[in-house]
C-alpha positions as CSV (number, residue, x, y, z in Angstrom):
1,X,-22.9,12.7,-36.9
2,X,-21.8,11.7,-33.8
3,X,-18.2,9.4,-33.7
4,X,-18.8,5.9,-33.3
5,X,-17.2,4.7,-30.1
6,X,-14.3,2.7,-30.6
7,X,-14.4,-1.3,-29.4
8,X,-12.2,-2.6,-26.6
9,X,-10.9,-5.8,-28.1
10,X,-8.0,-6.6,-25.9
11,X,-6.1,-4.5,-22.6
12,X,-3.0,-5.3,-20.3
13,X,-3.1,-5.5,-16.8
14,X,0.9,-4.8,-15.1
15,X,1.9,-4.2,-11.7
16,X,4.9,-2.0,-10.8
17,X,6.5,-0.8,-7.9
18,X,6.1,-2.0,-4.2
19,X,3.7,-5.2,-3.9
20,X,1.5,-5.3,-1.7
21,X,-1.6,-8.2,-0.6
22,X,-4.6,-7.8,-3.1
23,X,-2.6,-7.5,-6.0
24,X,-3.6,-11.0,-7.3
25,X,-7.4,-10.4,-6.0
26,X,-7.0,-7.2,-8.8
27,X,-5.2,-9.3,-11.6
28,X,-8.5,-11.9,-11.4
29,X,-11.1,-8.8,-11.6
30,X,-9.3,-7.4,-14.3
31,X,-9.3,-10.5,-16.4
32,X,-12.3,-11.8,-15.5
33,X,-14.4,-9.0,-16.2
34,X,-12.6,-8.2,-19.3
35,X,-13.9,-11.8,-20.0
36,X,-17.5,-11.0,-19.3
37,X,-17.5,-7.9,-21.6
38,X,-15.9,-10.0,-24.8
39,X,-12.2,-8.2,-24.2
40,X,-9.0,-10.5,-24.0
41,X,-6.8,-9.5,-21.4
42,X,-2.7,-9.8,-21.5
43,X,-0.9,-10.0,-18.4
44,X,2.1,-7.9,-18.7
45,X,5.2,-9.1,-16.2
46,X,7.5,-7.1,-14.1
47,X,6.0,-3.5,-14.3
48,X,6.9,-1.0,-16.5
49,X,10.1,-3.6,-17.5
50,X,8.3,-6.3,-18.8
51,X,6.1,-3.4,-21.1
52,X,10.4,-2.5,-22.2
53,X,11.1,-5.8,-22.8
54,X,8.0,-7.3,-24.2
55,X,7.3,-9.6,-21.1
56,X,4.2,-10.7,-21.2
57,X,1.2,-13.7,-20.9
58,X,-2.4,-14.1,-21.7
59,X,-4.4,-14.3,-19.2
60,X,-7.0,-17.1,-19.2
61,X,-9.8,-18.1,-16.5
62,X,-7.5,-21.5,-15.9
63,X,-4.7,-18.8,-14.6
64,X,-6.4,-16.6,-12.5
65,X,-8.1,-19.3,-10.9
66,X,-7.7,-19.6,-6.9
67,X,-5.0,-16.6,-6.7
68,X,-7.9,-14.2,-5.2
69,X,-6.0,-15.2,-1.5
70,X,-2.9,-15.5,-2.3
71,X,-0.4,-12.6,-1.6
72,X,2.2,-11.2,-3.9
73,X,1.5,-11.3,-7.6
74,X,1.5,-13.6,-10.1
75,X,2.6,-11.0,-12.4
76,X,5.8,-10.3,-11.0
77,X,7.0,-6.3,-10.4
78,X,9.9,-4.3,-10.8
79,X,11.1,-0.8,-10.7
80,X,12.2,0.4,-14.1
81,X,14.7,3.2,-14.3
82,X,15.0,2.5,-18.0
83,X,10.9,3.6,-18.4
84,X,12.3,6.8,-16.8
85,X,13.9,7.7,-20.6
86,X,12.4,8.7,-23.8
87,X,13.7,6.0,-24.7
88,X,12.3,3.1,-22.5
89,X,8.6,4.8,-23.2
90,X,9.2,4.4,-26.6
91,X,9.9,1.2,-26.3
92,X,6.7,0.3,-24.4
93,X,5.1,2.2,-26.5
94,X,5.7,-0.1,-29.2
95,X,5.0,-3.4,-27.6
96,X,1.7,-1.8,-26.8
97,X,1.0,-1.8,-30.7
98,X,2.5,-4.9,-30.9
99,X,0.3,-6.4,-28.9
100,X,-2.3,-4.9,-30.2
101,X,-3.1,-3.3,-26.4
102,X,-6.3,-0.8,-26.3
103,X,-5.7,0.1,-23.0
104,X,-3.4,-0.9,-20.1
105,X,-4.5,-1.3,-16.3
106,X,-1.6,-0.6,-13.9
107,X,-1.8,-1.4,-10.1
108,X,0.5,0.2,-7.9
109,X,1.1,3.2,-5.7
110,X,2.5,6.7,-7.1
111,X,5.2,5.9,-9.2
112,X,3.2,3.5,-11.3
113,X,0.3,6.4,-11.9
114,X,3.2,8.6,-13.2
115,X,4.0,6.0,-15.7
116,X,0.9,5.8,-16.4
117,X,0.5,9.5,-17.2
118,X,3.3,9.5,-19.3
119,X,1.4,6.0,-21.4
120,X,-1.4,8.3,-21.8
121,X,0.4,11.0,-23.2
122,X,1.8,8.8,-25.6
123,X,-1.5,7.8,-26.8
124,X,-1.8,4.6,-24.6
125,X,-5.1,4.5,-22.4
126,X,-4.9,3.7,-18.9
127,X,-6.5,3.2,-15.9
128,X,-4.7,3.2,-12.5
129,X,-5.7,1.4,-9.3
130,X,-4.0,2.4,-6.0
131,X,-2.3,-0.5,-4.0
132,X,0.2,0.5,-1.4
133,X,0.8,-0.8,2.3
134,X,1.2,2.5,3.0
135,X,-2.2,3.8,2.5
136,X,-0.6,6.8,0.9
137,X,-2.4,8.0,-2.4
138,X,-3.9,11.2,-2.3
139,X,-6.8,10.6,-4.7
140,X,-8.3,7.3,-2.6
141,X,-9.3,7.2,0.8
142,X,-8.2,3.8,1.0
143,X,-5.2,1.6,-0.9
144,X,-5.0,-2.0,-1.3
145,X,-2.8,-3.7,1.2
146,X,-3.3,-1.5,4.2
147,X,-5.6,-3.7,6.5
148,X,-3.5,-6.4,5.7
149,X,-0.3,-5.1,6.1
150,X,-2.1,-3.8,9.6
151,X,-3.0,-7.0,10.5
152,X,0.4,-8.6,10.0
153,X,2.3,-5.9,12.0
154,X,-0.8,-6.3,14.6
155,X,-0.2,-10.0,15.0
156,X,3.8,-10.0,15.1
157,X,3.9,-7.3,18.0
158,X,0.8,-9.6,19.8
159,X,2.9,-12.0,19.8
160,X,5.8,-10.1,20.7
161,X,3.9,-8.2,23.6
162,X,3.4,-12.2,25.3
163,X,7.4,-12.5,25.3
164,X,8.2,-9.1,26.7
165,X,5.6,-9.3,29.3
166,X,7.0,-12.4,30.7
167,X,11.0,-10.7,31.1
168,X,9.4,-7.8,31.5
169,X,11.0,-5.5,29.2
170,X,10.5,-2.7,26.5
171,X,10.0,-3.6,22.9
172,X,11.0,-1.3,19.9
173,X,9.1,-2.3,16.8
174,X,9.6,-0.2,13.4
175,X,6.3,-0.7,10.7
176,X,7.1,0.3,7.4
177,X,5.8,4.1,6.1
178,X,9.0,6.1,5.0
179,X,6.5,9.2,4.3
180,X,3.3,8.3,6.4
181,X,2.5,7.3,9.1
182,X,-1.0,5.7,8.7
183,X,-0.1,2.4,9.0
184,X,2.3,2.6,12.4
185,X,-0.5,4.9,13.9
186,X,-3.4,2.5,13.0
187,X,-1.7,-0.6,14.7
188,X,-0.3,1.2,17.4
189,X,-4.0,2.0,18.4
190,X,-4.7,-1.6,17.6
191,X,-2.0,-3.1,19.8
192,X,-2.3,-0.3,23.0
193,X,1.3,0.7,22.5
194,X,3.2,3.4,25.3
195,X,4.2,5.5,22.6
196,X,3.4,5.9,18.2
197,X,6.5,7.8,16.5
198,X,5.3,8.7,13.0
199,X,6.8,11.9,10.2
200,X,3.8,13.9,10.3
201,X,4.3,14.1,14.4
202,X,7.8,16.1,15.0
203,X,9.4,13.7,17.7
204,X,10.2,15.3,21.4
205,X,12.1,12.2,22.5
206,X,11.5,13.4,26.0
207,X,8.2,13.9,26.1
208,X,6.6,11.4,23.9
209,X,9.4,8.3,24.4
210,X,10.9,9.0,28.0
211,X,8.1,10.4,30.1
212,X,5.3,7.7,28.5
213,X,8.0,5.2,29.3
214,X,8.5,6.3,33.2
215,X,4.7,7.3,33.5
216,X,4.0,3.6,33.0
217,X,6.6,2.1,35.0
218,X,5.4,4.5,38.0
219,X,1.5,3.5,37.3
220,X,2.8,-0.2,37.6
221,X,3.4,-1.7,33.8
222,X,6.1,-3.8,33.6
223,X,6.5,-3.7,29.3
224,X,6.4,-0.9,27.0
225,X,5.5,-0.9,23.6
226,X,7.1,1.6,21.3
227,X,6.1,1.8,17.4
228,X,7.9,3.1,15.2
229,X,7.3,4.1,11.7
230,X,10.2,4.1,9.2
231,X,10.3,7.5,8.4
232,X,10.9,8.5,11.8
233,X,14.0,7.2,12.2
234,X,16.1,3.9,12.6
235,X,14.3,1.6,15.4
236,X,17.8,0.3,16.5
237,X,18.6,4.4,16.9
238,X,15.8,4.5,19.0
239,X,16.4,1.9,21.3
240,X,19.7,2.8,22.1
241,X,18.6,6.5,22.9
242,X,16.0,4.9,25.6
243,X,18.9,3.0,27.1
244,X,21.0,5.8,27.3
245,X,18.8,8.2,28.8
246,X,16.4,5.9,31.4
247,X,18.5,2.6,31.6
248,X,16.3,0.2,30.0
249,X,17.6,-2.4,27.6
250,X,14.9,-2.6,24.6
251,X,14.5,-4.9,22.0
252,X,14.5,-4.1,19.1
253,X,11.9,-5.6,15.6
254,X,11.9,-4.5,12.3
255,X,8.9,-6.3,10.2
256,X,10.0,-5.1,7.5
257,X,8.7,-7.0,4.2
258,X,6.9,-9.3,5.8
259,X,4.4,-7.0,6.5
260,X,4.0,-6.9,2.3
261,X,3.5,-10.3,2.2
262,X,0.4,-13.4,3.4
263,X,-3.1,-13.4,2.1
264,X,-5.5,-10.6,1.8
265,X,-8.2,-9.8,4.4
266,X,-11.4,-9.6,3.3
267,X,-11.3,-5.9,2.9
268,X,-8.1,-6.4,0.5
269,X,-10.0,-8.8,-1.6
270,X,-13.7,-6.9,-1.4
271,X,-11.8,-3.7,-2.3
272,X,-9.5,-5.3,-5.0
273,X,-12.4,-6.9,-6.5
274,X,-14.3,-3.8,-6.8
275,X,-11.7,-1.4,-8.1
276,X,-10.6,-4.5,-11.2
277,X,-14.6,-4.6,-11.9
278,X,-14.7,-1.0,-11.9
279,X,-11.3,-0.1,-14.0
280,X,-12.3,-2.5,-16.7
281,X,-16.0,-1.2,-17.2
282,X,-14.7,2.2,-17.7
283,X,-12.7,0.8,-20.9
284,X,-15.3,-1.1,-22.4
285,X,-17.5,2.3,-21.8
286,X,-14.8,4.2,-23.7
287,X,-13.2,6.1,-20.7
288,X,-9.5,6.1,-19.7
289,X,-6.8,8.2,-18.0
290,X,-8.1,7.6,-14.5
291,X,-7.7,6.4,-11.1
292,X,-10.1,4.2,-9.9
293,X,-10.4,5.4,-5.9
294,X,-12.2,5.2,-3.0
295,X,-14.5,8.2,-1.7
296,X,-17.0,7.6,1.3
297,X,-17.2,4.1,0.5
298,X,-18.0,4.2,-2.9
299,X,-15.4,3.7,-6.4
300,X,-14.9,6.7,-7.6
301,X,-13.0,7.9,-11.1
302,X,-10.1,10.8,-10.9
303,X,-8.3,11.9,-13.5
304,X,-4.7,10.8,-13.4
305,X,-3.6,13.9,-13.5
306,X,-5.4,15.5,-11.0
307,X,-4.9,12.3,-8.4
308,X,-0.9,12.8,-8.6
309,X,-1.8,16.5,-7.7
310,X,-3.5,15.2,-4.7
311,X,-2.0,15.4,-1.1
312,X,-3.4,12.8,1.8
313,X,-3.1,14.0,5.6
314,X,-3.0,11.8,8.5
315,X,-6.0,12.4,10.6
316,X,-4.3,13.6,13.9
317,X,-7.3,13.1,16.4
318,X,-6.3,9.4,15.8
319,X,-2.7,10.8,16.9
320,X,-5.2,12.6,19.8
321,X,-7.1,9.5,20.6
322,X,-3.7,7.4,20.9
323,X,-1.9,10.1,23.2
324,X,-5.1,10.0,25.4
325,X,-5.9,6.6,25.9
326,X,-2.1,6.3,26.4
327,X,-1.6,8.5,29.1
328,X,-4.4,7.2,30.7
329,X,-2.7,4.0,31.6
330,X,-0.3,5.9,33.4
331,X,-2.5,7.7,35.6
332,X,-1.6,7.1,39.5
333,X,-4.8,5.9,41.4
């Protein structure tokens, strides 16, 4: 006789880790199509902590109301060393039964899909959705956050570019990635910079900082452009180096968090949207222990096991296209 499926009656939705634009747009998809299939959904605050320390709110169509542009999240998030313990997982563990949770939905980048994992293991079903500025996650071709995050950075250094065009001088900006450099190498195409620094590119200072610097200045450009991902190095590092070896006096931006914060494109919210719809269905159709991803443009469903396993490479004819297009700006008529 086959087992009768078991009914989704109520599910969290948490997210941990980094924030990043589009986390809200999730929260609303989550709850409100937990609302269309008859499931009540709890909102759990601050990550992974607020699961510790039984922080939580029920999520109604009054509170998700109008937050689908608004950056941030409403939910809060945190990084939980304390989740890290047998301990702390024992603990969430038991507000999950307390709550009477049947399955938990947790938004976030790598870290969160490892506590995830260890939920799972415990007997709590999950579902993970990837959302990191970063663009990052192995398992999806695309992460909530990144085209916004790209646009930020894309509109800070267009406005920057109008200032050190007029004194003409040469502008260090640093973009966040500490592992990747998807997101400095996407607006660095976007913005026509002299020269990209990203990890997965080992850095000849002389070749790709110096000579794109002078190869300009001889082809006639009066402002350079230099992006810098985190990972690289320190943009203030940088700047100094340039002044040391060629004379110029750069100045130096670090974005920083802003580029985490503002509303969602409409990719952010299109995406988010989907991937909520999508991670809630797969409950109420008795599946769990998943991330929901993107594959050729369509949501796809990878155990969470197997996405953690999965390693993302930056696709280096962009890295090809950039050095090209550079160089030829510095071409001598």
């Amino acid at each position: 006789m086959e087992q009768e499926q078991k009914k989704i009656r109520r599910i969290g939705v948490l997210t941990s880790g980094g924030d990043s634009p589009g986390m809200n747009a999730v929260v609303r998809a989550v709850a409100r199509t937990a609302m269309y299939y008859g499931i009540e959904c709890v909102g759990i605050r601050r990550g992974y902590q607020g699961l510790i320390n039984s922080d939580f709110v029920m999520l109604t169509a009054d509170m998700v109301r109008h937050i689908l542009g608004r950056g941030g999240t409403i939910l809060y998030t945190a990084r939980c060393d304390e989740f890290l313990t047998e301990k702390g997982r024992e603990k969430a563990v038991g507000t999950c039964r307390m709550l009477g949770l049947d399955g938990i939905v947790a938004i976030g980048g790598d870290g969160t899909f490892r506590g995830a994992l260890e939920l799972s293991r415990l007997g709590v079903p999950v579902m993970g959705i990837p959302a990191t500025i970063d663009n990052d996650i192995g398992c999806s071709n695309y992460t909530i956050g990144f085209d916004s995050a790209c646009n930020t950075a894309i509109e800070c250094i267009d406005k920057l570019r109008d200032t050190m065009q007029s004194h003409e001088r040469c502008s260090v900006v640093e973009v966040m990635g500490r592992h990747a450099g998807f997101l400095a190498l996407y607006v660095g195409i976007a913005v026509g910079a002299t020269s990209v620094l990203i990890p997965e590119h080992e850095l000849n200072f002389e070749h790709d900082v110096v000579e794109r610097i002078q190869n300009a200045r001889l082809a006639g450009a009066t402002h350079f452009m230099i992006v810098v991902a985190e990972g690289v190095g320190s943009a203030f590092e940088i700047a100094t180096k340039i002044k040391e070896t060629i004379g110029i006096d750069p100045r130096v931006t670090v974005l920083g968090h802003i580029q985490r914060g503002g509303a969602p494109t409409g990719r952010d919210r299109e995406t988010a949207t989907r991937m909520g719809y999508y991670a809630v269905r797969a409950f109420a159709e008795g599946r769990a222990g998943s991330v929901i991803a993107t594959k050729e443009g369509g949501i796809v469903e990878i155990p969470i096991e197997e996405a953690l396993a999965m390693k993302k490479h930056l696709q280096m004819d962009r890295y090809e296209i950039l050095e090209a297009i550079a160089a030829s700006g510095t071409l001598r008529k």
